[in-house]
PyMOL CGO cylinders between C-alpha atoms (Angstrom):
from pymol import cmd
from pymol.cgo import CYLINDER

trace = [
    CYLINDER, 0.00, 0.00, 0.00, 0.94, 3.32, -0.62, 0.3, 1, 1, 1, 1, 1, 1,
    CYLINDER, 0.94, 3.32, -0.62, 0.46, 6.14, 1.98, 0.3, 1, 1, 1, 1, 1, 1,
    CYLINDER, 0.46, 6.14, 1.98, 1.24, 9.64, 1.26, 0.3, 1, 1, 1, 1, 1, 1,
    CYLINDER, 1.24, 9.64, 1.26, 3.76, 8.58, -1.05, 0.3, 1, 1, 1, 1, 1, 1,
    CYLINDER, 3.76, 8.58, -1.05, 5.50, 6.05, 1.18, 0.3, 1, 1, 1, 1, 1, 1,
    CYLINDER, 5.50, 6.05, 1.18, 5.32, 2.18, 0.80, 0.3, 1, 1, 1, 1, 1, 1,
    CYLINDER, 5.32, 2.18, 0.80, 4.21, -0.37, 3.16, 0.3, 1, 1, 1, 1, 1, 1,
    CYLINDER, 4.21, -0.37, 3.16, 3.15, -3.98, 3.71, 0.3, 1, 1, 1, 1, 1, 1,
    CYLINDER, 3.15, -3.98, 3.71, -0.36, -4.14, 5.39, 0.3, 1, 1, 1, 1, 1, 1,
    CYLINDER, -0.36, -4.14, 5.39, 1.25, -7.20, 7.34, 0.3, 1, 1, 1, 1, 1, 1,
    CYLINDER, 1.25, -7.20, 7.34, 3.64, -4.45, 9.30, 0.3, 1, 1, 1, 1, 1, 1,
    CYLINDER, 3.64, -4.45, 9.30, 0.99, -2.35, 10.01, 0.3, 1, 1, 1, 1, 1, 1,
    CYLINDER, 0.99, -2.35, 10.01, -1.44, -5.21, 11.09, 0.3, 1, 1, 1, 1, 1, 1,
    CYLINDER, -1.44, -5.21, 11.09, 1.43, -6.30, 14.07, 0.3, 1, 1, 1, 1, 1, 1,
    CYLINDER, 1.43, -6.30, 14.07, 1.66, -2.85, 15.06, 0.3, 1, 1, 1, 1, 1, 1,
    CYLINDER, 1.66, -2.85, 15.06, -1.71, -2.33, 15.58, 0.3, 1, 1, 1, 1, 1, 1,
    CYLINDER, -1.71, -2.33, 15.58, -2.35, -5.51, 16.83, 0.3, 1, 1, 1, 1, 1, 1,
    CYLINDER, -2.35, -5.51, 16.83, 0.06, -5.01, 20.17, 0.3, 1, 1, 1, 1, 1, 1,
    CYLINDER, 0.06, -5.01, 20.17, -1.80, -1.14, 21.07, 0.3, 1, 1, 1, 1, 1, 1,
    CYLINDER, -1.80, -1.14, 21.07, -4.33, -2.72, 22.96, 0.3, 1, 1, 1, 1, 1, 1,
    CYLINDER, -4.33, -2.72, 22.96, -5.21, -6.10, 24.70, 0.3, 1, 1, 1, 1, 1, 1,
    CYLINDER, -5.21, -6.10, 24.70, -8.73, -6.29, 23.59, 0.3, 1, 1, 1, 1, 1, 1,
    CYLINDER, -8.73, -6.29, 23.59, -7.47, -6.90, 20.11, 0.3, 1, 1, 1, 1, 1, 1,
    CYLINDER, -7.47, -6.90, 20.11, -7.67, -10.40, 18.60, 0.3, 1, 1, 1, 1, 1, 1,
    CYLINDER, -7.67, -10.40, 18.60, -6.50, -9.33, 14.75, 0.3, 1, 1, 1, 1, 1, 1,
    CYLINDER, -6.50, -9.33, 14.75, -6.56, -6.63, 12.67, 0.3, 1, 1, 1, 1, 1, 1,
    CYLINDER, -6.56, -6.63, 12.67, -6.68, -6.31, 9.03, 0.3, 1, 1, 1, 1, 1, 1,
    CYLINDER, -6.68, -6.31, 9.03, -5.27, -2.97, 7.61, 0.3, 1, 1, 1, 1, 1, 1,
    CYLINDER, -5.27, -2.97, 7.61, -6.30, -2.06, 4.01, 0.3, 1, 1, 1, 1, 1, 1,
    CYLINDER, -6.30, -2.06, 4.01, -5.70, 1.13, 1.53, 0.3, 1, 1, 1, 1, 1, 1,
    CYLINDER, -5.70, 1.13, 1.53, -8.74, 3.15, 0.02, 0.3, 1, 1, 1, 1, 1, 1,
    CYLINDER, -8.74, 3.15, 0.02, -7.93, 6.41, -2.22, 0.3, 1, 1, 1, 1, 1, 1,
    CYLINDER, -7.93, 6.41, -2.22, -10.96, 8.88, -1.33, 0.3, 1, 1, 1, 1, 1, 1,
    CYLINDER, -10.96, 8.88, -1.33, -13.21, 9.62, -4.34, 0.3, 1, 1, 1, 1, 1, 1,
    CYLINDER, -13.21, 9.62, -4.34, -12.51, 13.44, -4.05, 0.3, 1, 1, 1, 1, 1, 1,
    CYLINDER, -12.51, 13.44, -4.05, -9.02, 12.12, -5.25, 0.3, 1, 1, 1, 1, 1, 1,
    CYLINDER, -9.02, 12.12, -5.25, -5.45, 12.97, -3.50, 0.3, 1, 1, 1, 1, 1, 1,
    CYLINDER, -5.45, 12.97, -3.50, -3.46, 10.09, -1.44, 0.3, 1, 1, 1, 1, 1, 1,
    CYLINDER, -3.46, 10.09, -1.44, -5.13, 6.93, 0.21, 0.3, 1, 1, 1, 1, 1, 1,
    CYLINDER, -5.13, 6.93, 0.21, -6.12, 6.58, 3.36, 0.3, 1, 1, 1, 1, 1, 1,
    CYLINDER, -6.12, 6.58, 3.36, -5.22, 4.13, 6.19, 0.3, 1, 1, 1, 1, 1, 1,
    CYLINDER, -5.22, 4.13, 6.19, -8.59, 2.02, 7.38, 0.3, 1, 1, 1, 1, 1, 1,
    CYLINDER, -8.59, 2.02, 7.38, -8.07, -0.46, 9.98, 0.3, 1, 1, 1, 1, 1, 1,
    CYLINDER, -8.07, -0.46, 9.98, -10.55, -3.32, 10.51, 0.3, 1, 1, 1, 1, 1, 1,
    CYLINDER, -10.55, -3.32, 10.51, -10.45, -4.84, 13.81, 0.3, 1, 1, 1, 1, 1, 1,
    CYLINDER, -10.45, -4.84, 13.81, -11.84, -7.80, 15.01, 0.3, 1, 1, 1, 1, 1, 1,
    CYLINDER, -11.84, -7.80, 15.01, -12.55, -7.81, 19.12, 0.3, 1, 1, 1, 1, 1, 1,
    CYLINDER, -12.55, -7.81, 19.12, -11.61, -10.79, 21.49, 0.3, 1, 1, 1, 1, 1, 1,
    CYLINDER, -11.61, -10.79, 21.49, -14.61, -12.19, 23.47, 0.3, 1, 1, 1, 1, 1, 1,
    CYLINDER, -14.61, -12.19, 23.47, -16.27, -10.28, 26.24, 0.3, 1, 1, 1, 1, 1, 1,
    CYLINDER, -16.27, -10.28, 26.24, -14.54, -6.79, 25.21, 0.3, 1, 1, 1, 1, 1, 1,
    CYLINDER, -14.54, -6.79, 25.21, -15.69, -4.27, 24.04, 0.3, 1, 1, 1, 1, 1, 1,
    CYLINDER, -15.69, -4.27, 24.04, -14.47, -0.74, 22.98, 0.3, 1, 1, 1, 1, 1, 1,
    CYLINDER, -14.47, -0.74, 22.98, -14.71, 2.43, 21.20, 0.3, 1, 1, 1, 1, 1, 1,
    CYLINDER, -14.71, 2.43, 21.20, -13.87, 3.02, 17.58, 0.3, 1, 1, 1, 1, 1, 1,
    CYLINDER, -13.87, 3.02, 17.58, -12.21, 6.55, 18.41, 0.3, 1, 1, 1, 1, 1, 1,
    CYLINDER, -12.21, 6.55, 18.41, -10.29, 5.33, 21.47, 0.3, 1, 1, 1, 1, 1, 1,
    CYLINDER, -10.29, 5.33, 21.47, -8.99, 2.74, 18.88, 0.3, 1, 1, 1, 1, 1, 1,
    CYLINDER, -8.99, 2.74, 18.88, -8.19, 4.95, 16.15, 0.3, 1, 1, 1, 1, 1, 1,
    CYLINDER, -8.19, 4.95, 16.15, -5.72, 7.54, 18.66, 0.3, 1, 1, 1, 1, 1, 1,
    CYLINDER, -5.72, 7.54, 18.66, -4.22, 3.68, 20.23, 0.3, 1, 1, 1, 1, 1, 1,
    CYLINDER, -4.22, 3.68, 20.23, -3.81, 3.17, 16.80, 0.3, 1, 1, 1, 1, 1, 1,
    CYLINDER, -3.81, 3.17, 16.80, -2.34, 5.81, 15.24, 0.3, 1, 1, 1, 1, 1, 1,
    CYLINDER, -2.34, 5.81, 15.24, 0.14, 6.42, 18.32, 0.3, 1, 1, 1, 1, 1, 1,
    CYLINDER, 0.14, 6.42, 18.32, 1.29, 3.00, 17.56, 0.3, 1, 1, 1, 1, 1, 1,
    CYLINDER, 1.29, 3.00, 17.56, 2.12, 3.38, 13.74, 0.3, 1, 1, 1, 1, 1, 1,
    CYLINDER, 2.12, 3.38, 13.74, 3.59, 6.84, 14.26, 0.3, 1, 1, 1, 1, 1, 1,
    CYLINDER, 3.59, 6.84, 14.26, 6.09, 5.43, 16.98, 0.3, 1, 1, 1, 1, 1, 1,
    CYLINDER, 6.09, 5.43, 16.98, 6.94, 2.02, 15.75, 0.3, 1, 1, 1, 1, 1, 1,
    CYLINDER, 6.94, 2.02, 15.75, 6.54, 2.90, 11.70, 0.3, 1, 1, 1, 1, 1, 1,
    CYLINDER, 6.54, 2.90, 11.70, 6.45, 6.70, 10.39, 0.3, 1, 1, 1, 1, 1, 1,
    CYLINDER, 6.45, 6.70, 10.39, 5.01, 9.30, 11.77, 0.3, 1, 1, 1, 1, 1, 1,
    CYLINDER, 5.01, 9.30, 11.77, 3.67, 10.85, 9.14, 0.3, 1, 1, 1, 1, 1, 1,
    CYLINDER, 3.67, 10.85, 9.14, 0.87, 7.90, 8.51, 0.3, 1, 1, 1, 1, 1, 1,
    CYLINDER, 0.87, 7.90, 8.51, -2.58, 8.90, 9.75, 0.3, 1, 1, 1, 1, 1, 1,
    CYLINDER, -2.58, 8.90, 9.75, -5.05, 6.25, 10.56, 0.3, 1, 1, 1, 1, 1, 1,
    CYLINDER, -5.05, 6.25, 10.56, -8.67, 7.31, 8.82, 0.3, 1, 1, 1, 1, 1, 1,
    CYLINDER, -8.67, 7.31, 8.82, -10.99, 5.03, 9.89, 0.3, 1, 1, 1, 1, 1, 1,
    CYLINDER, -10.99, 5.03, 9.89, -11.59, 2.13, 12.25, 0.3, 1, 1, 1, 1, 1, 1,
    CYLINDER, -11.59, 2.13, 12.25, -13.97, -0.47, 11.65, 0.3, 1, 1, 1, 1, 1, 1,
    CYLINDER, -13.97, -0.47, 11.65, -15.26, -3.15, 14.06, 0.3, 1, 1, 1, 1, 1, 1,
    CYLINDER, -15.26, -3.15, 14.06, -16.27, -6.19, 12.46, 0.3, 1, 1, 1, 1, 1, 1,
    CYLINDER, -16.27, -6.19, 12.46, -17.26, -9.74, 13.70, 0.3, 1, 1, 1, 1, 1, 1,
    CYLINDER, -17.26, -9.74, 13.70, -15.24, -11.88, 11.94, 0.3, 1, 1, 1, 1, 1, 1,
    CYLINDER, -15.24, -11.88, 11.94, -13.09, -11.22, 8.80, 0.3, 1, 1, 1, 1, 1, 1,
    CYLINDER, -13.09, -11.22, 8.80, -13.82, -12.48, 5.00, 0.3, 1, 1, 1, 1, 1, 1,
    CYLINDER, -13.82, -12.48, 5.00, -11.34, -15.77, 4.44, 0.3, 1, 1, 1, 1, 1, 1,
    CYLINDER, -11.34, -15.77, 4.44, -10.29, -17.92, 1.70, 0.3, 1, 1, 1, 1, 1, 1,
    CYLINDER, -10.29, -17.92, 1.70, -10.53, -21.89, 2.25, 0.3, 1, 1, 1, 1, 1, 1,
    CYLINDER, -10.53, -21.89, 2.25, -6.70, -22.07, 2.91, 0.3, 1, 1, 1, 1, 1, 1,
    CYLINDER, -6.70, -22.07, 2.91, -7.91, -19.18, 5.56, 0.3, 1, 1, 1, 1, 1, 1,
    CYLINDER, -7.91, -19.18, 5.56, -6.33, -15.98, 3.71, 0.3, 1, 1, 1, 1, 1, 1,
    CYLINDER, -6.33, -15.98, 3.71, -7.87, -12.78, 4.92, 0.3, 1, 1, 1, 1, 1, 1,
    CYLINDER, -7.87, -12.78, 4.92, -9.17, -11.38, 1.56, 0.3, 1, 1, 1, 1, 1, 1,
    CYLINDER, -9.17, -11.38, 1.56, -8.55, -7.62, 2.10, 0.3, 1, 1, 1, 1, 1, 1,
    CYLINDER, -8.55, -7.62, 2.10, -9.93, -6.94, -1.29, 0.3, 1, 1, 1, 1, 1, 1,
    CYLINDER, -9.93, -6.94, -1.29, -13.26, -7.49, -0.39, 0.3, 1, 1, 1, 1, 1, 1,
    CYLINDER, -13.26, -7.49, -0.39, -12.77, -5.39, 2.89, 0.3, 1, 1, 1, 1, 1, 1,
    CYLINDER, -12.77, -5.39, 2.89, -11.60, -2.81, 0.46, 0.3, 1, 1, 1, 1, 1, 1,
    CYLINDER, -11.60, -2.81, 0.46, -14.60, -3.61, -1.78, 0.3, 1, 1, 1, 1, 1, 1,
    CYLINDER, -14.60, -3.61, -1.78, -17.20, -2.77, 0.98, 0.3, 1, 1, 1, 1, 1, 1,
    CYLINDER, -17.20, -2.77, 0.98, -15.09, 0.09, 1.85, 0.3, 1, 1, 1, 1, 1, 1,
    CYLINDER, -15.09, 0.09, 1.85, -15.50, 1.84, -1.93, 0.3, 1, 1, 1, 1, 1, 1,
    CYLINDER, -15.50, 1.84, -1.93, -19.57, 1.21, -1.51, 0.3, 1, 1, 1, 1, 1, 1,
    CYLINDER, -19.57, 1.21, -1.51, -19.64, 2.85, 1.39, 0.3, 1, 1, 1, 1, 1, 1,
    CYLINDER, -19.64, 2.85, 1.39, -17.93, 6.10, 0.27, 0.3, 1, 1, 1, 1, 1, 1,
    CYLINDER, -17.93, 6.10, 0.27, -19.69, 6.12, -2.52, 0.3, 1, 1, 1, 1, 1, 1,
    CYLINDER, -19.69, 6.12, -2.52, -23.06, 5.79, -0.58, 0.3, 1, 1, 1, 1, 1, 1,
    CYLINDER, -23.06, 5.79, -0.58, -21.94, 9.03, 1.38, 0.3, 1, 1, 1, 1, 1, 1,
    CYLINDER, -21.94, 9.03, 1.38, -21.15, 10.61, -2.22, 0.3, 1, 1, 1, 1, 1, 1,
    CYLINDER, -21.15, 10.61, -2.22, -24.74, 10.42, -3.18, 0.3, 1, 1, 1, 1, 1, 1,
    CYLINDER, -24.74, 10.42, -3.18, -26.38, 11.67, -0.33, 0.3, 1, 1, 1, 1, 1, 1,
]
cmd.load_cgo(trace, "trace")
């Protein structure tokens, strides 16, 4: 993925994220570039362990502290989604394109209204 002109693996920022909080079973990190145009922003998908719970923003500032201290600081975490489970193959690949498939409707729901 490519953030504000820098290049990553999703993997890195996955095993970053996953060690900024102990509620945190597995996160899946994926690129989207916003419709307005200009670069693409970081969305992190996050899947909860049993009998937690938390908030999306409190993630998102755990989050972003993370990357900015153990990657680059100048990558910004956009969005944080909390999901059940994650889309897998049979082998049990996360498929991140169809994370970044629902990702694309969803913007371009907000575009039309």
């Amino acid at each position: 993925m490519n953030l504000g002109g820098i290049k990553t693996s999703s993997v890195e920022i996955e095993r970053v994220c996953e060690r900024a909080d102990e509620c945190i079973m597995e996160t899946a990190a994926i690129s989207v570039a916003p419709a307005s145009g200009g670069p693409e922003q970081l969305i992190i998908f996050v899947v909860l362990k049993k009998g937690y719970s938390s908030d999306v923003e409190t993630l998102k500032k755990k989050f972003s502290k993370a990357i900015q201290s153990n990657l680059n600081p100048l990558f910004k975490v956009s969005a944080v989604k909390i999901v059940a489970v994650f889309p897998r193959t049979a082998s049990n690949k996360l498929l991140r394109r169809v994370l970044k498939d629902q990702m694309k409707r969803e913007q371009s729901l907000h575009r039309r209204i």
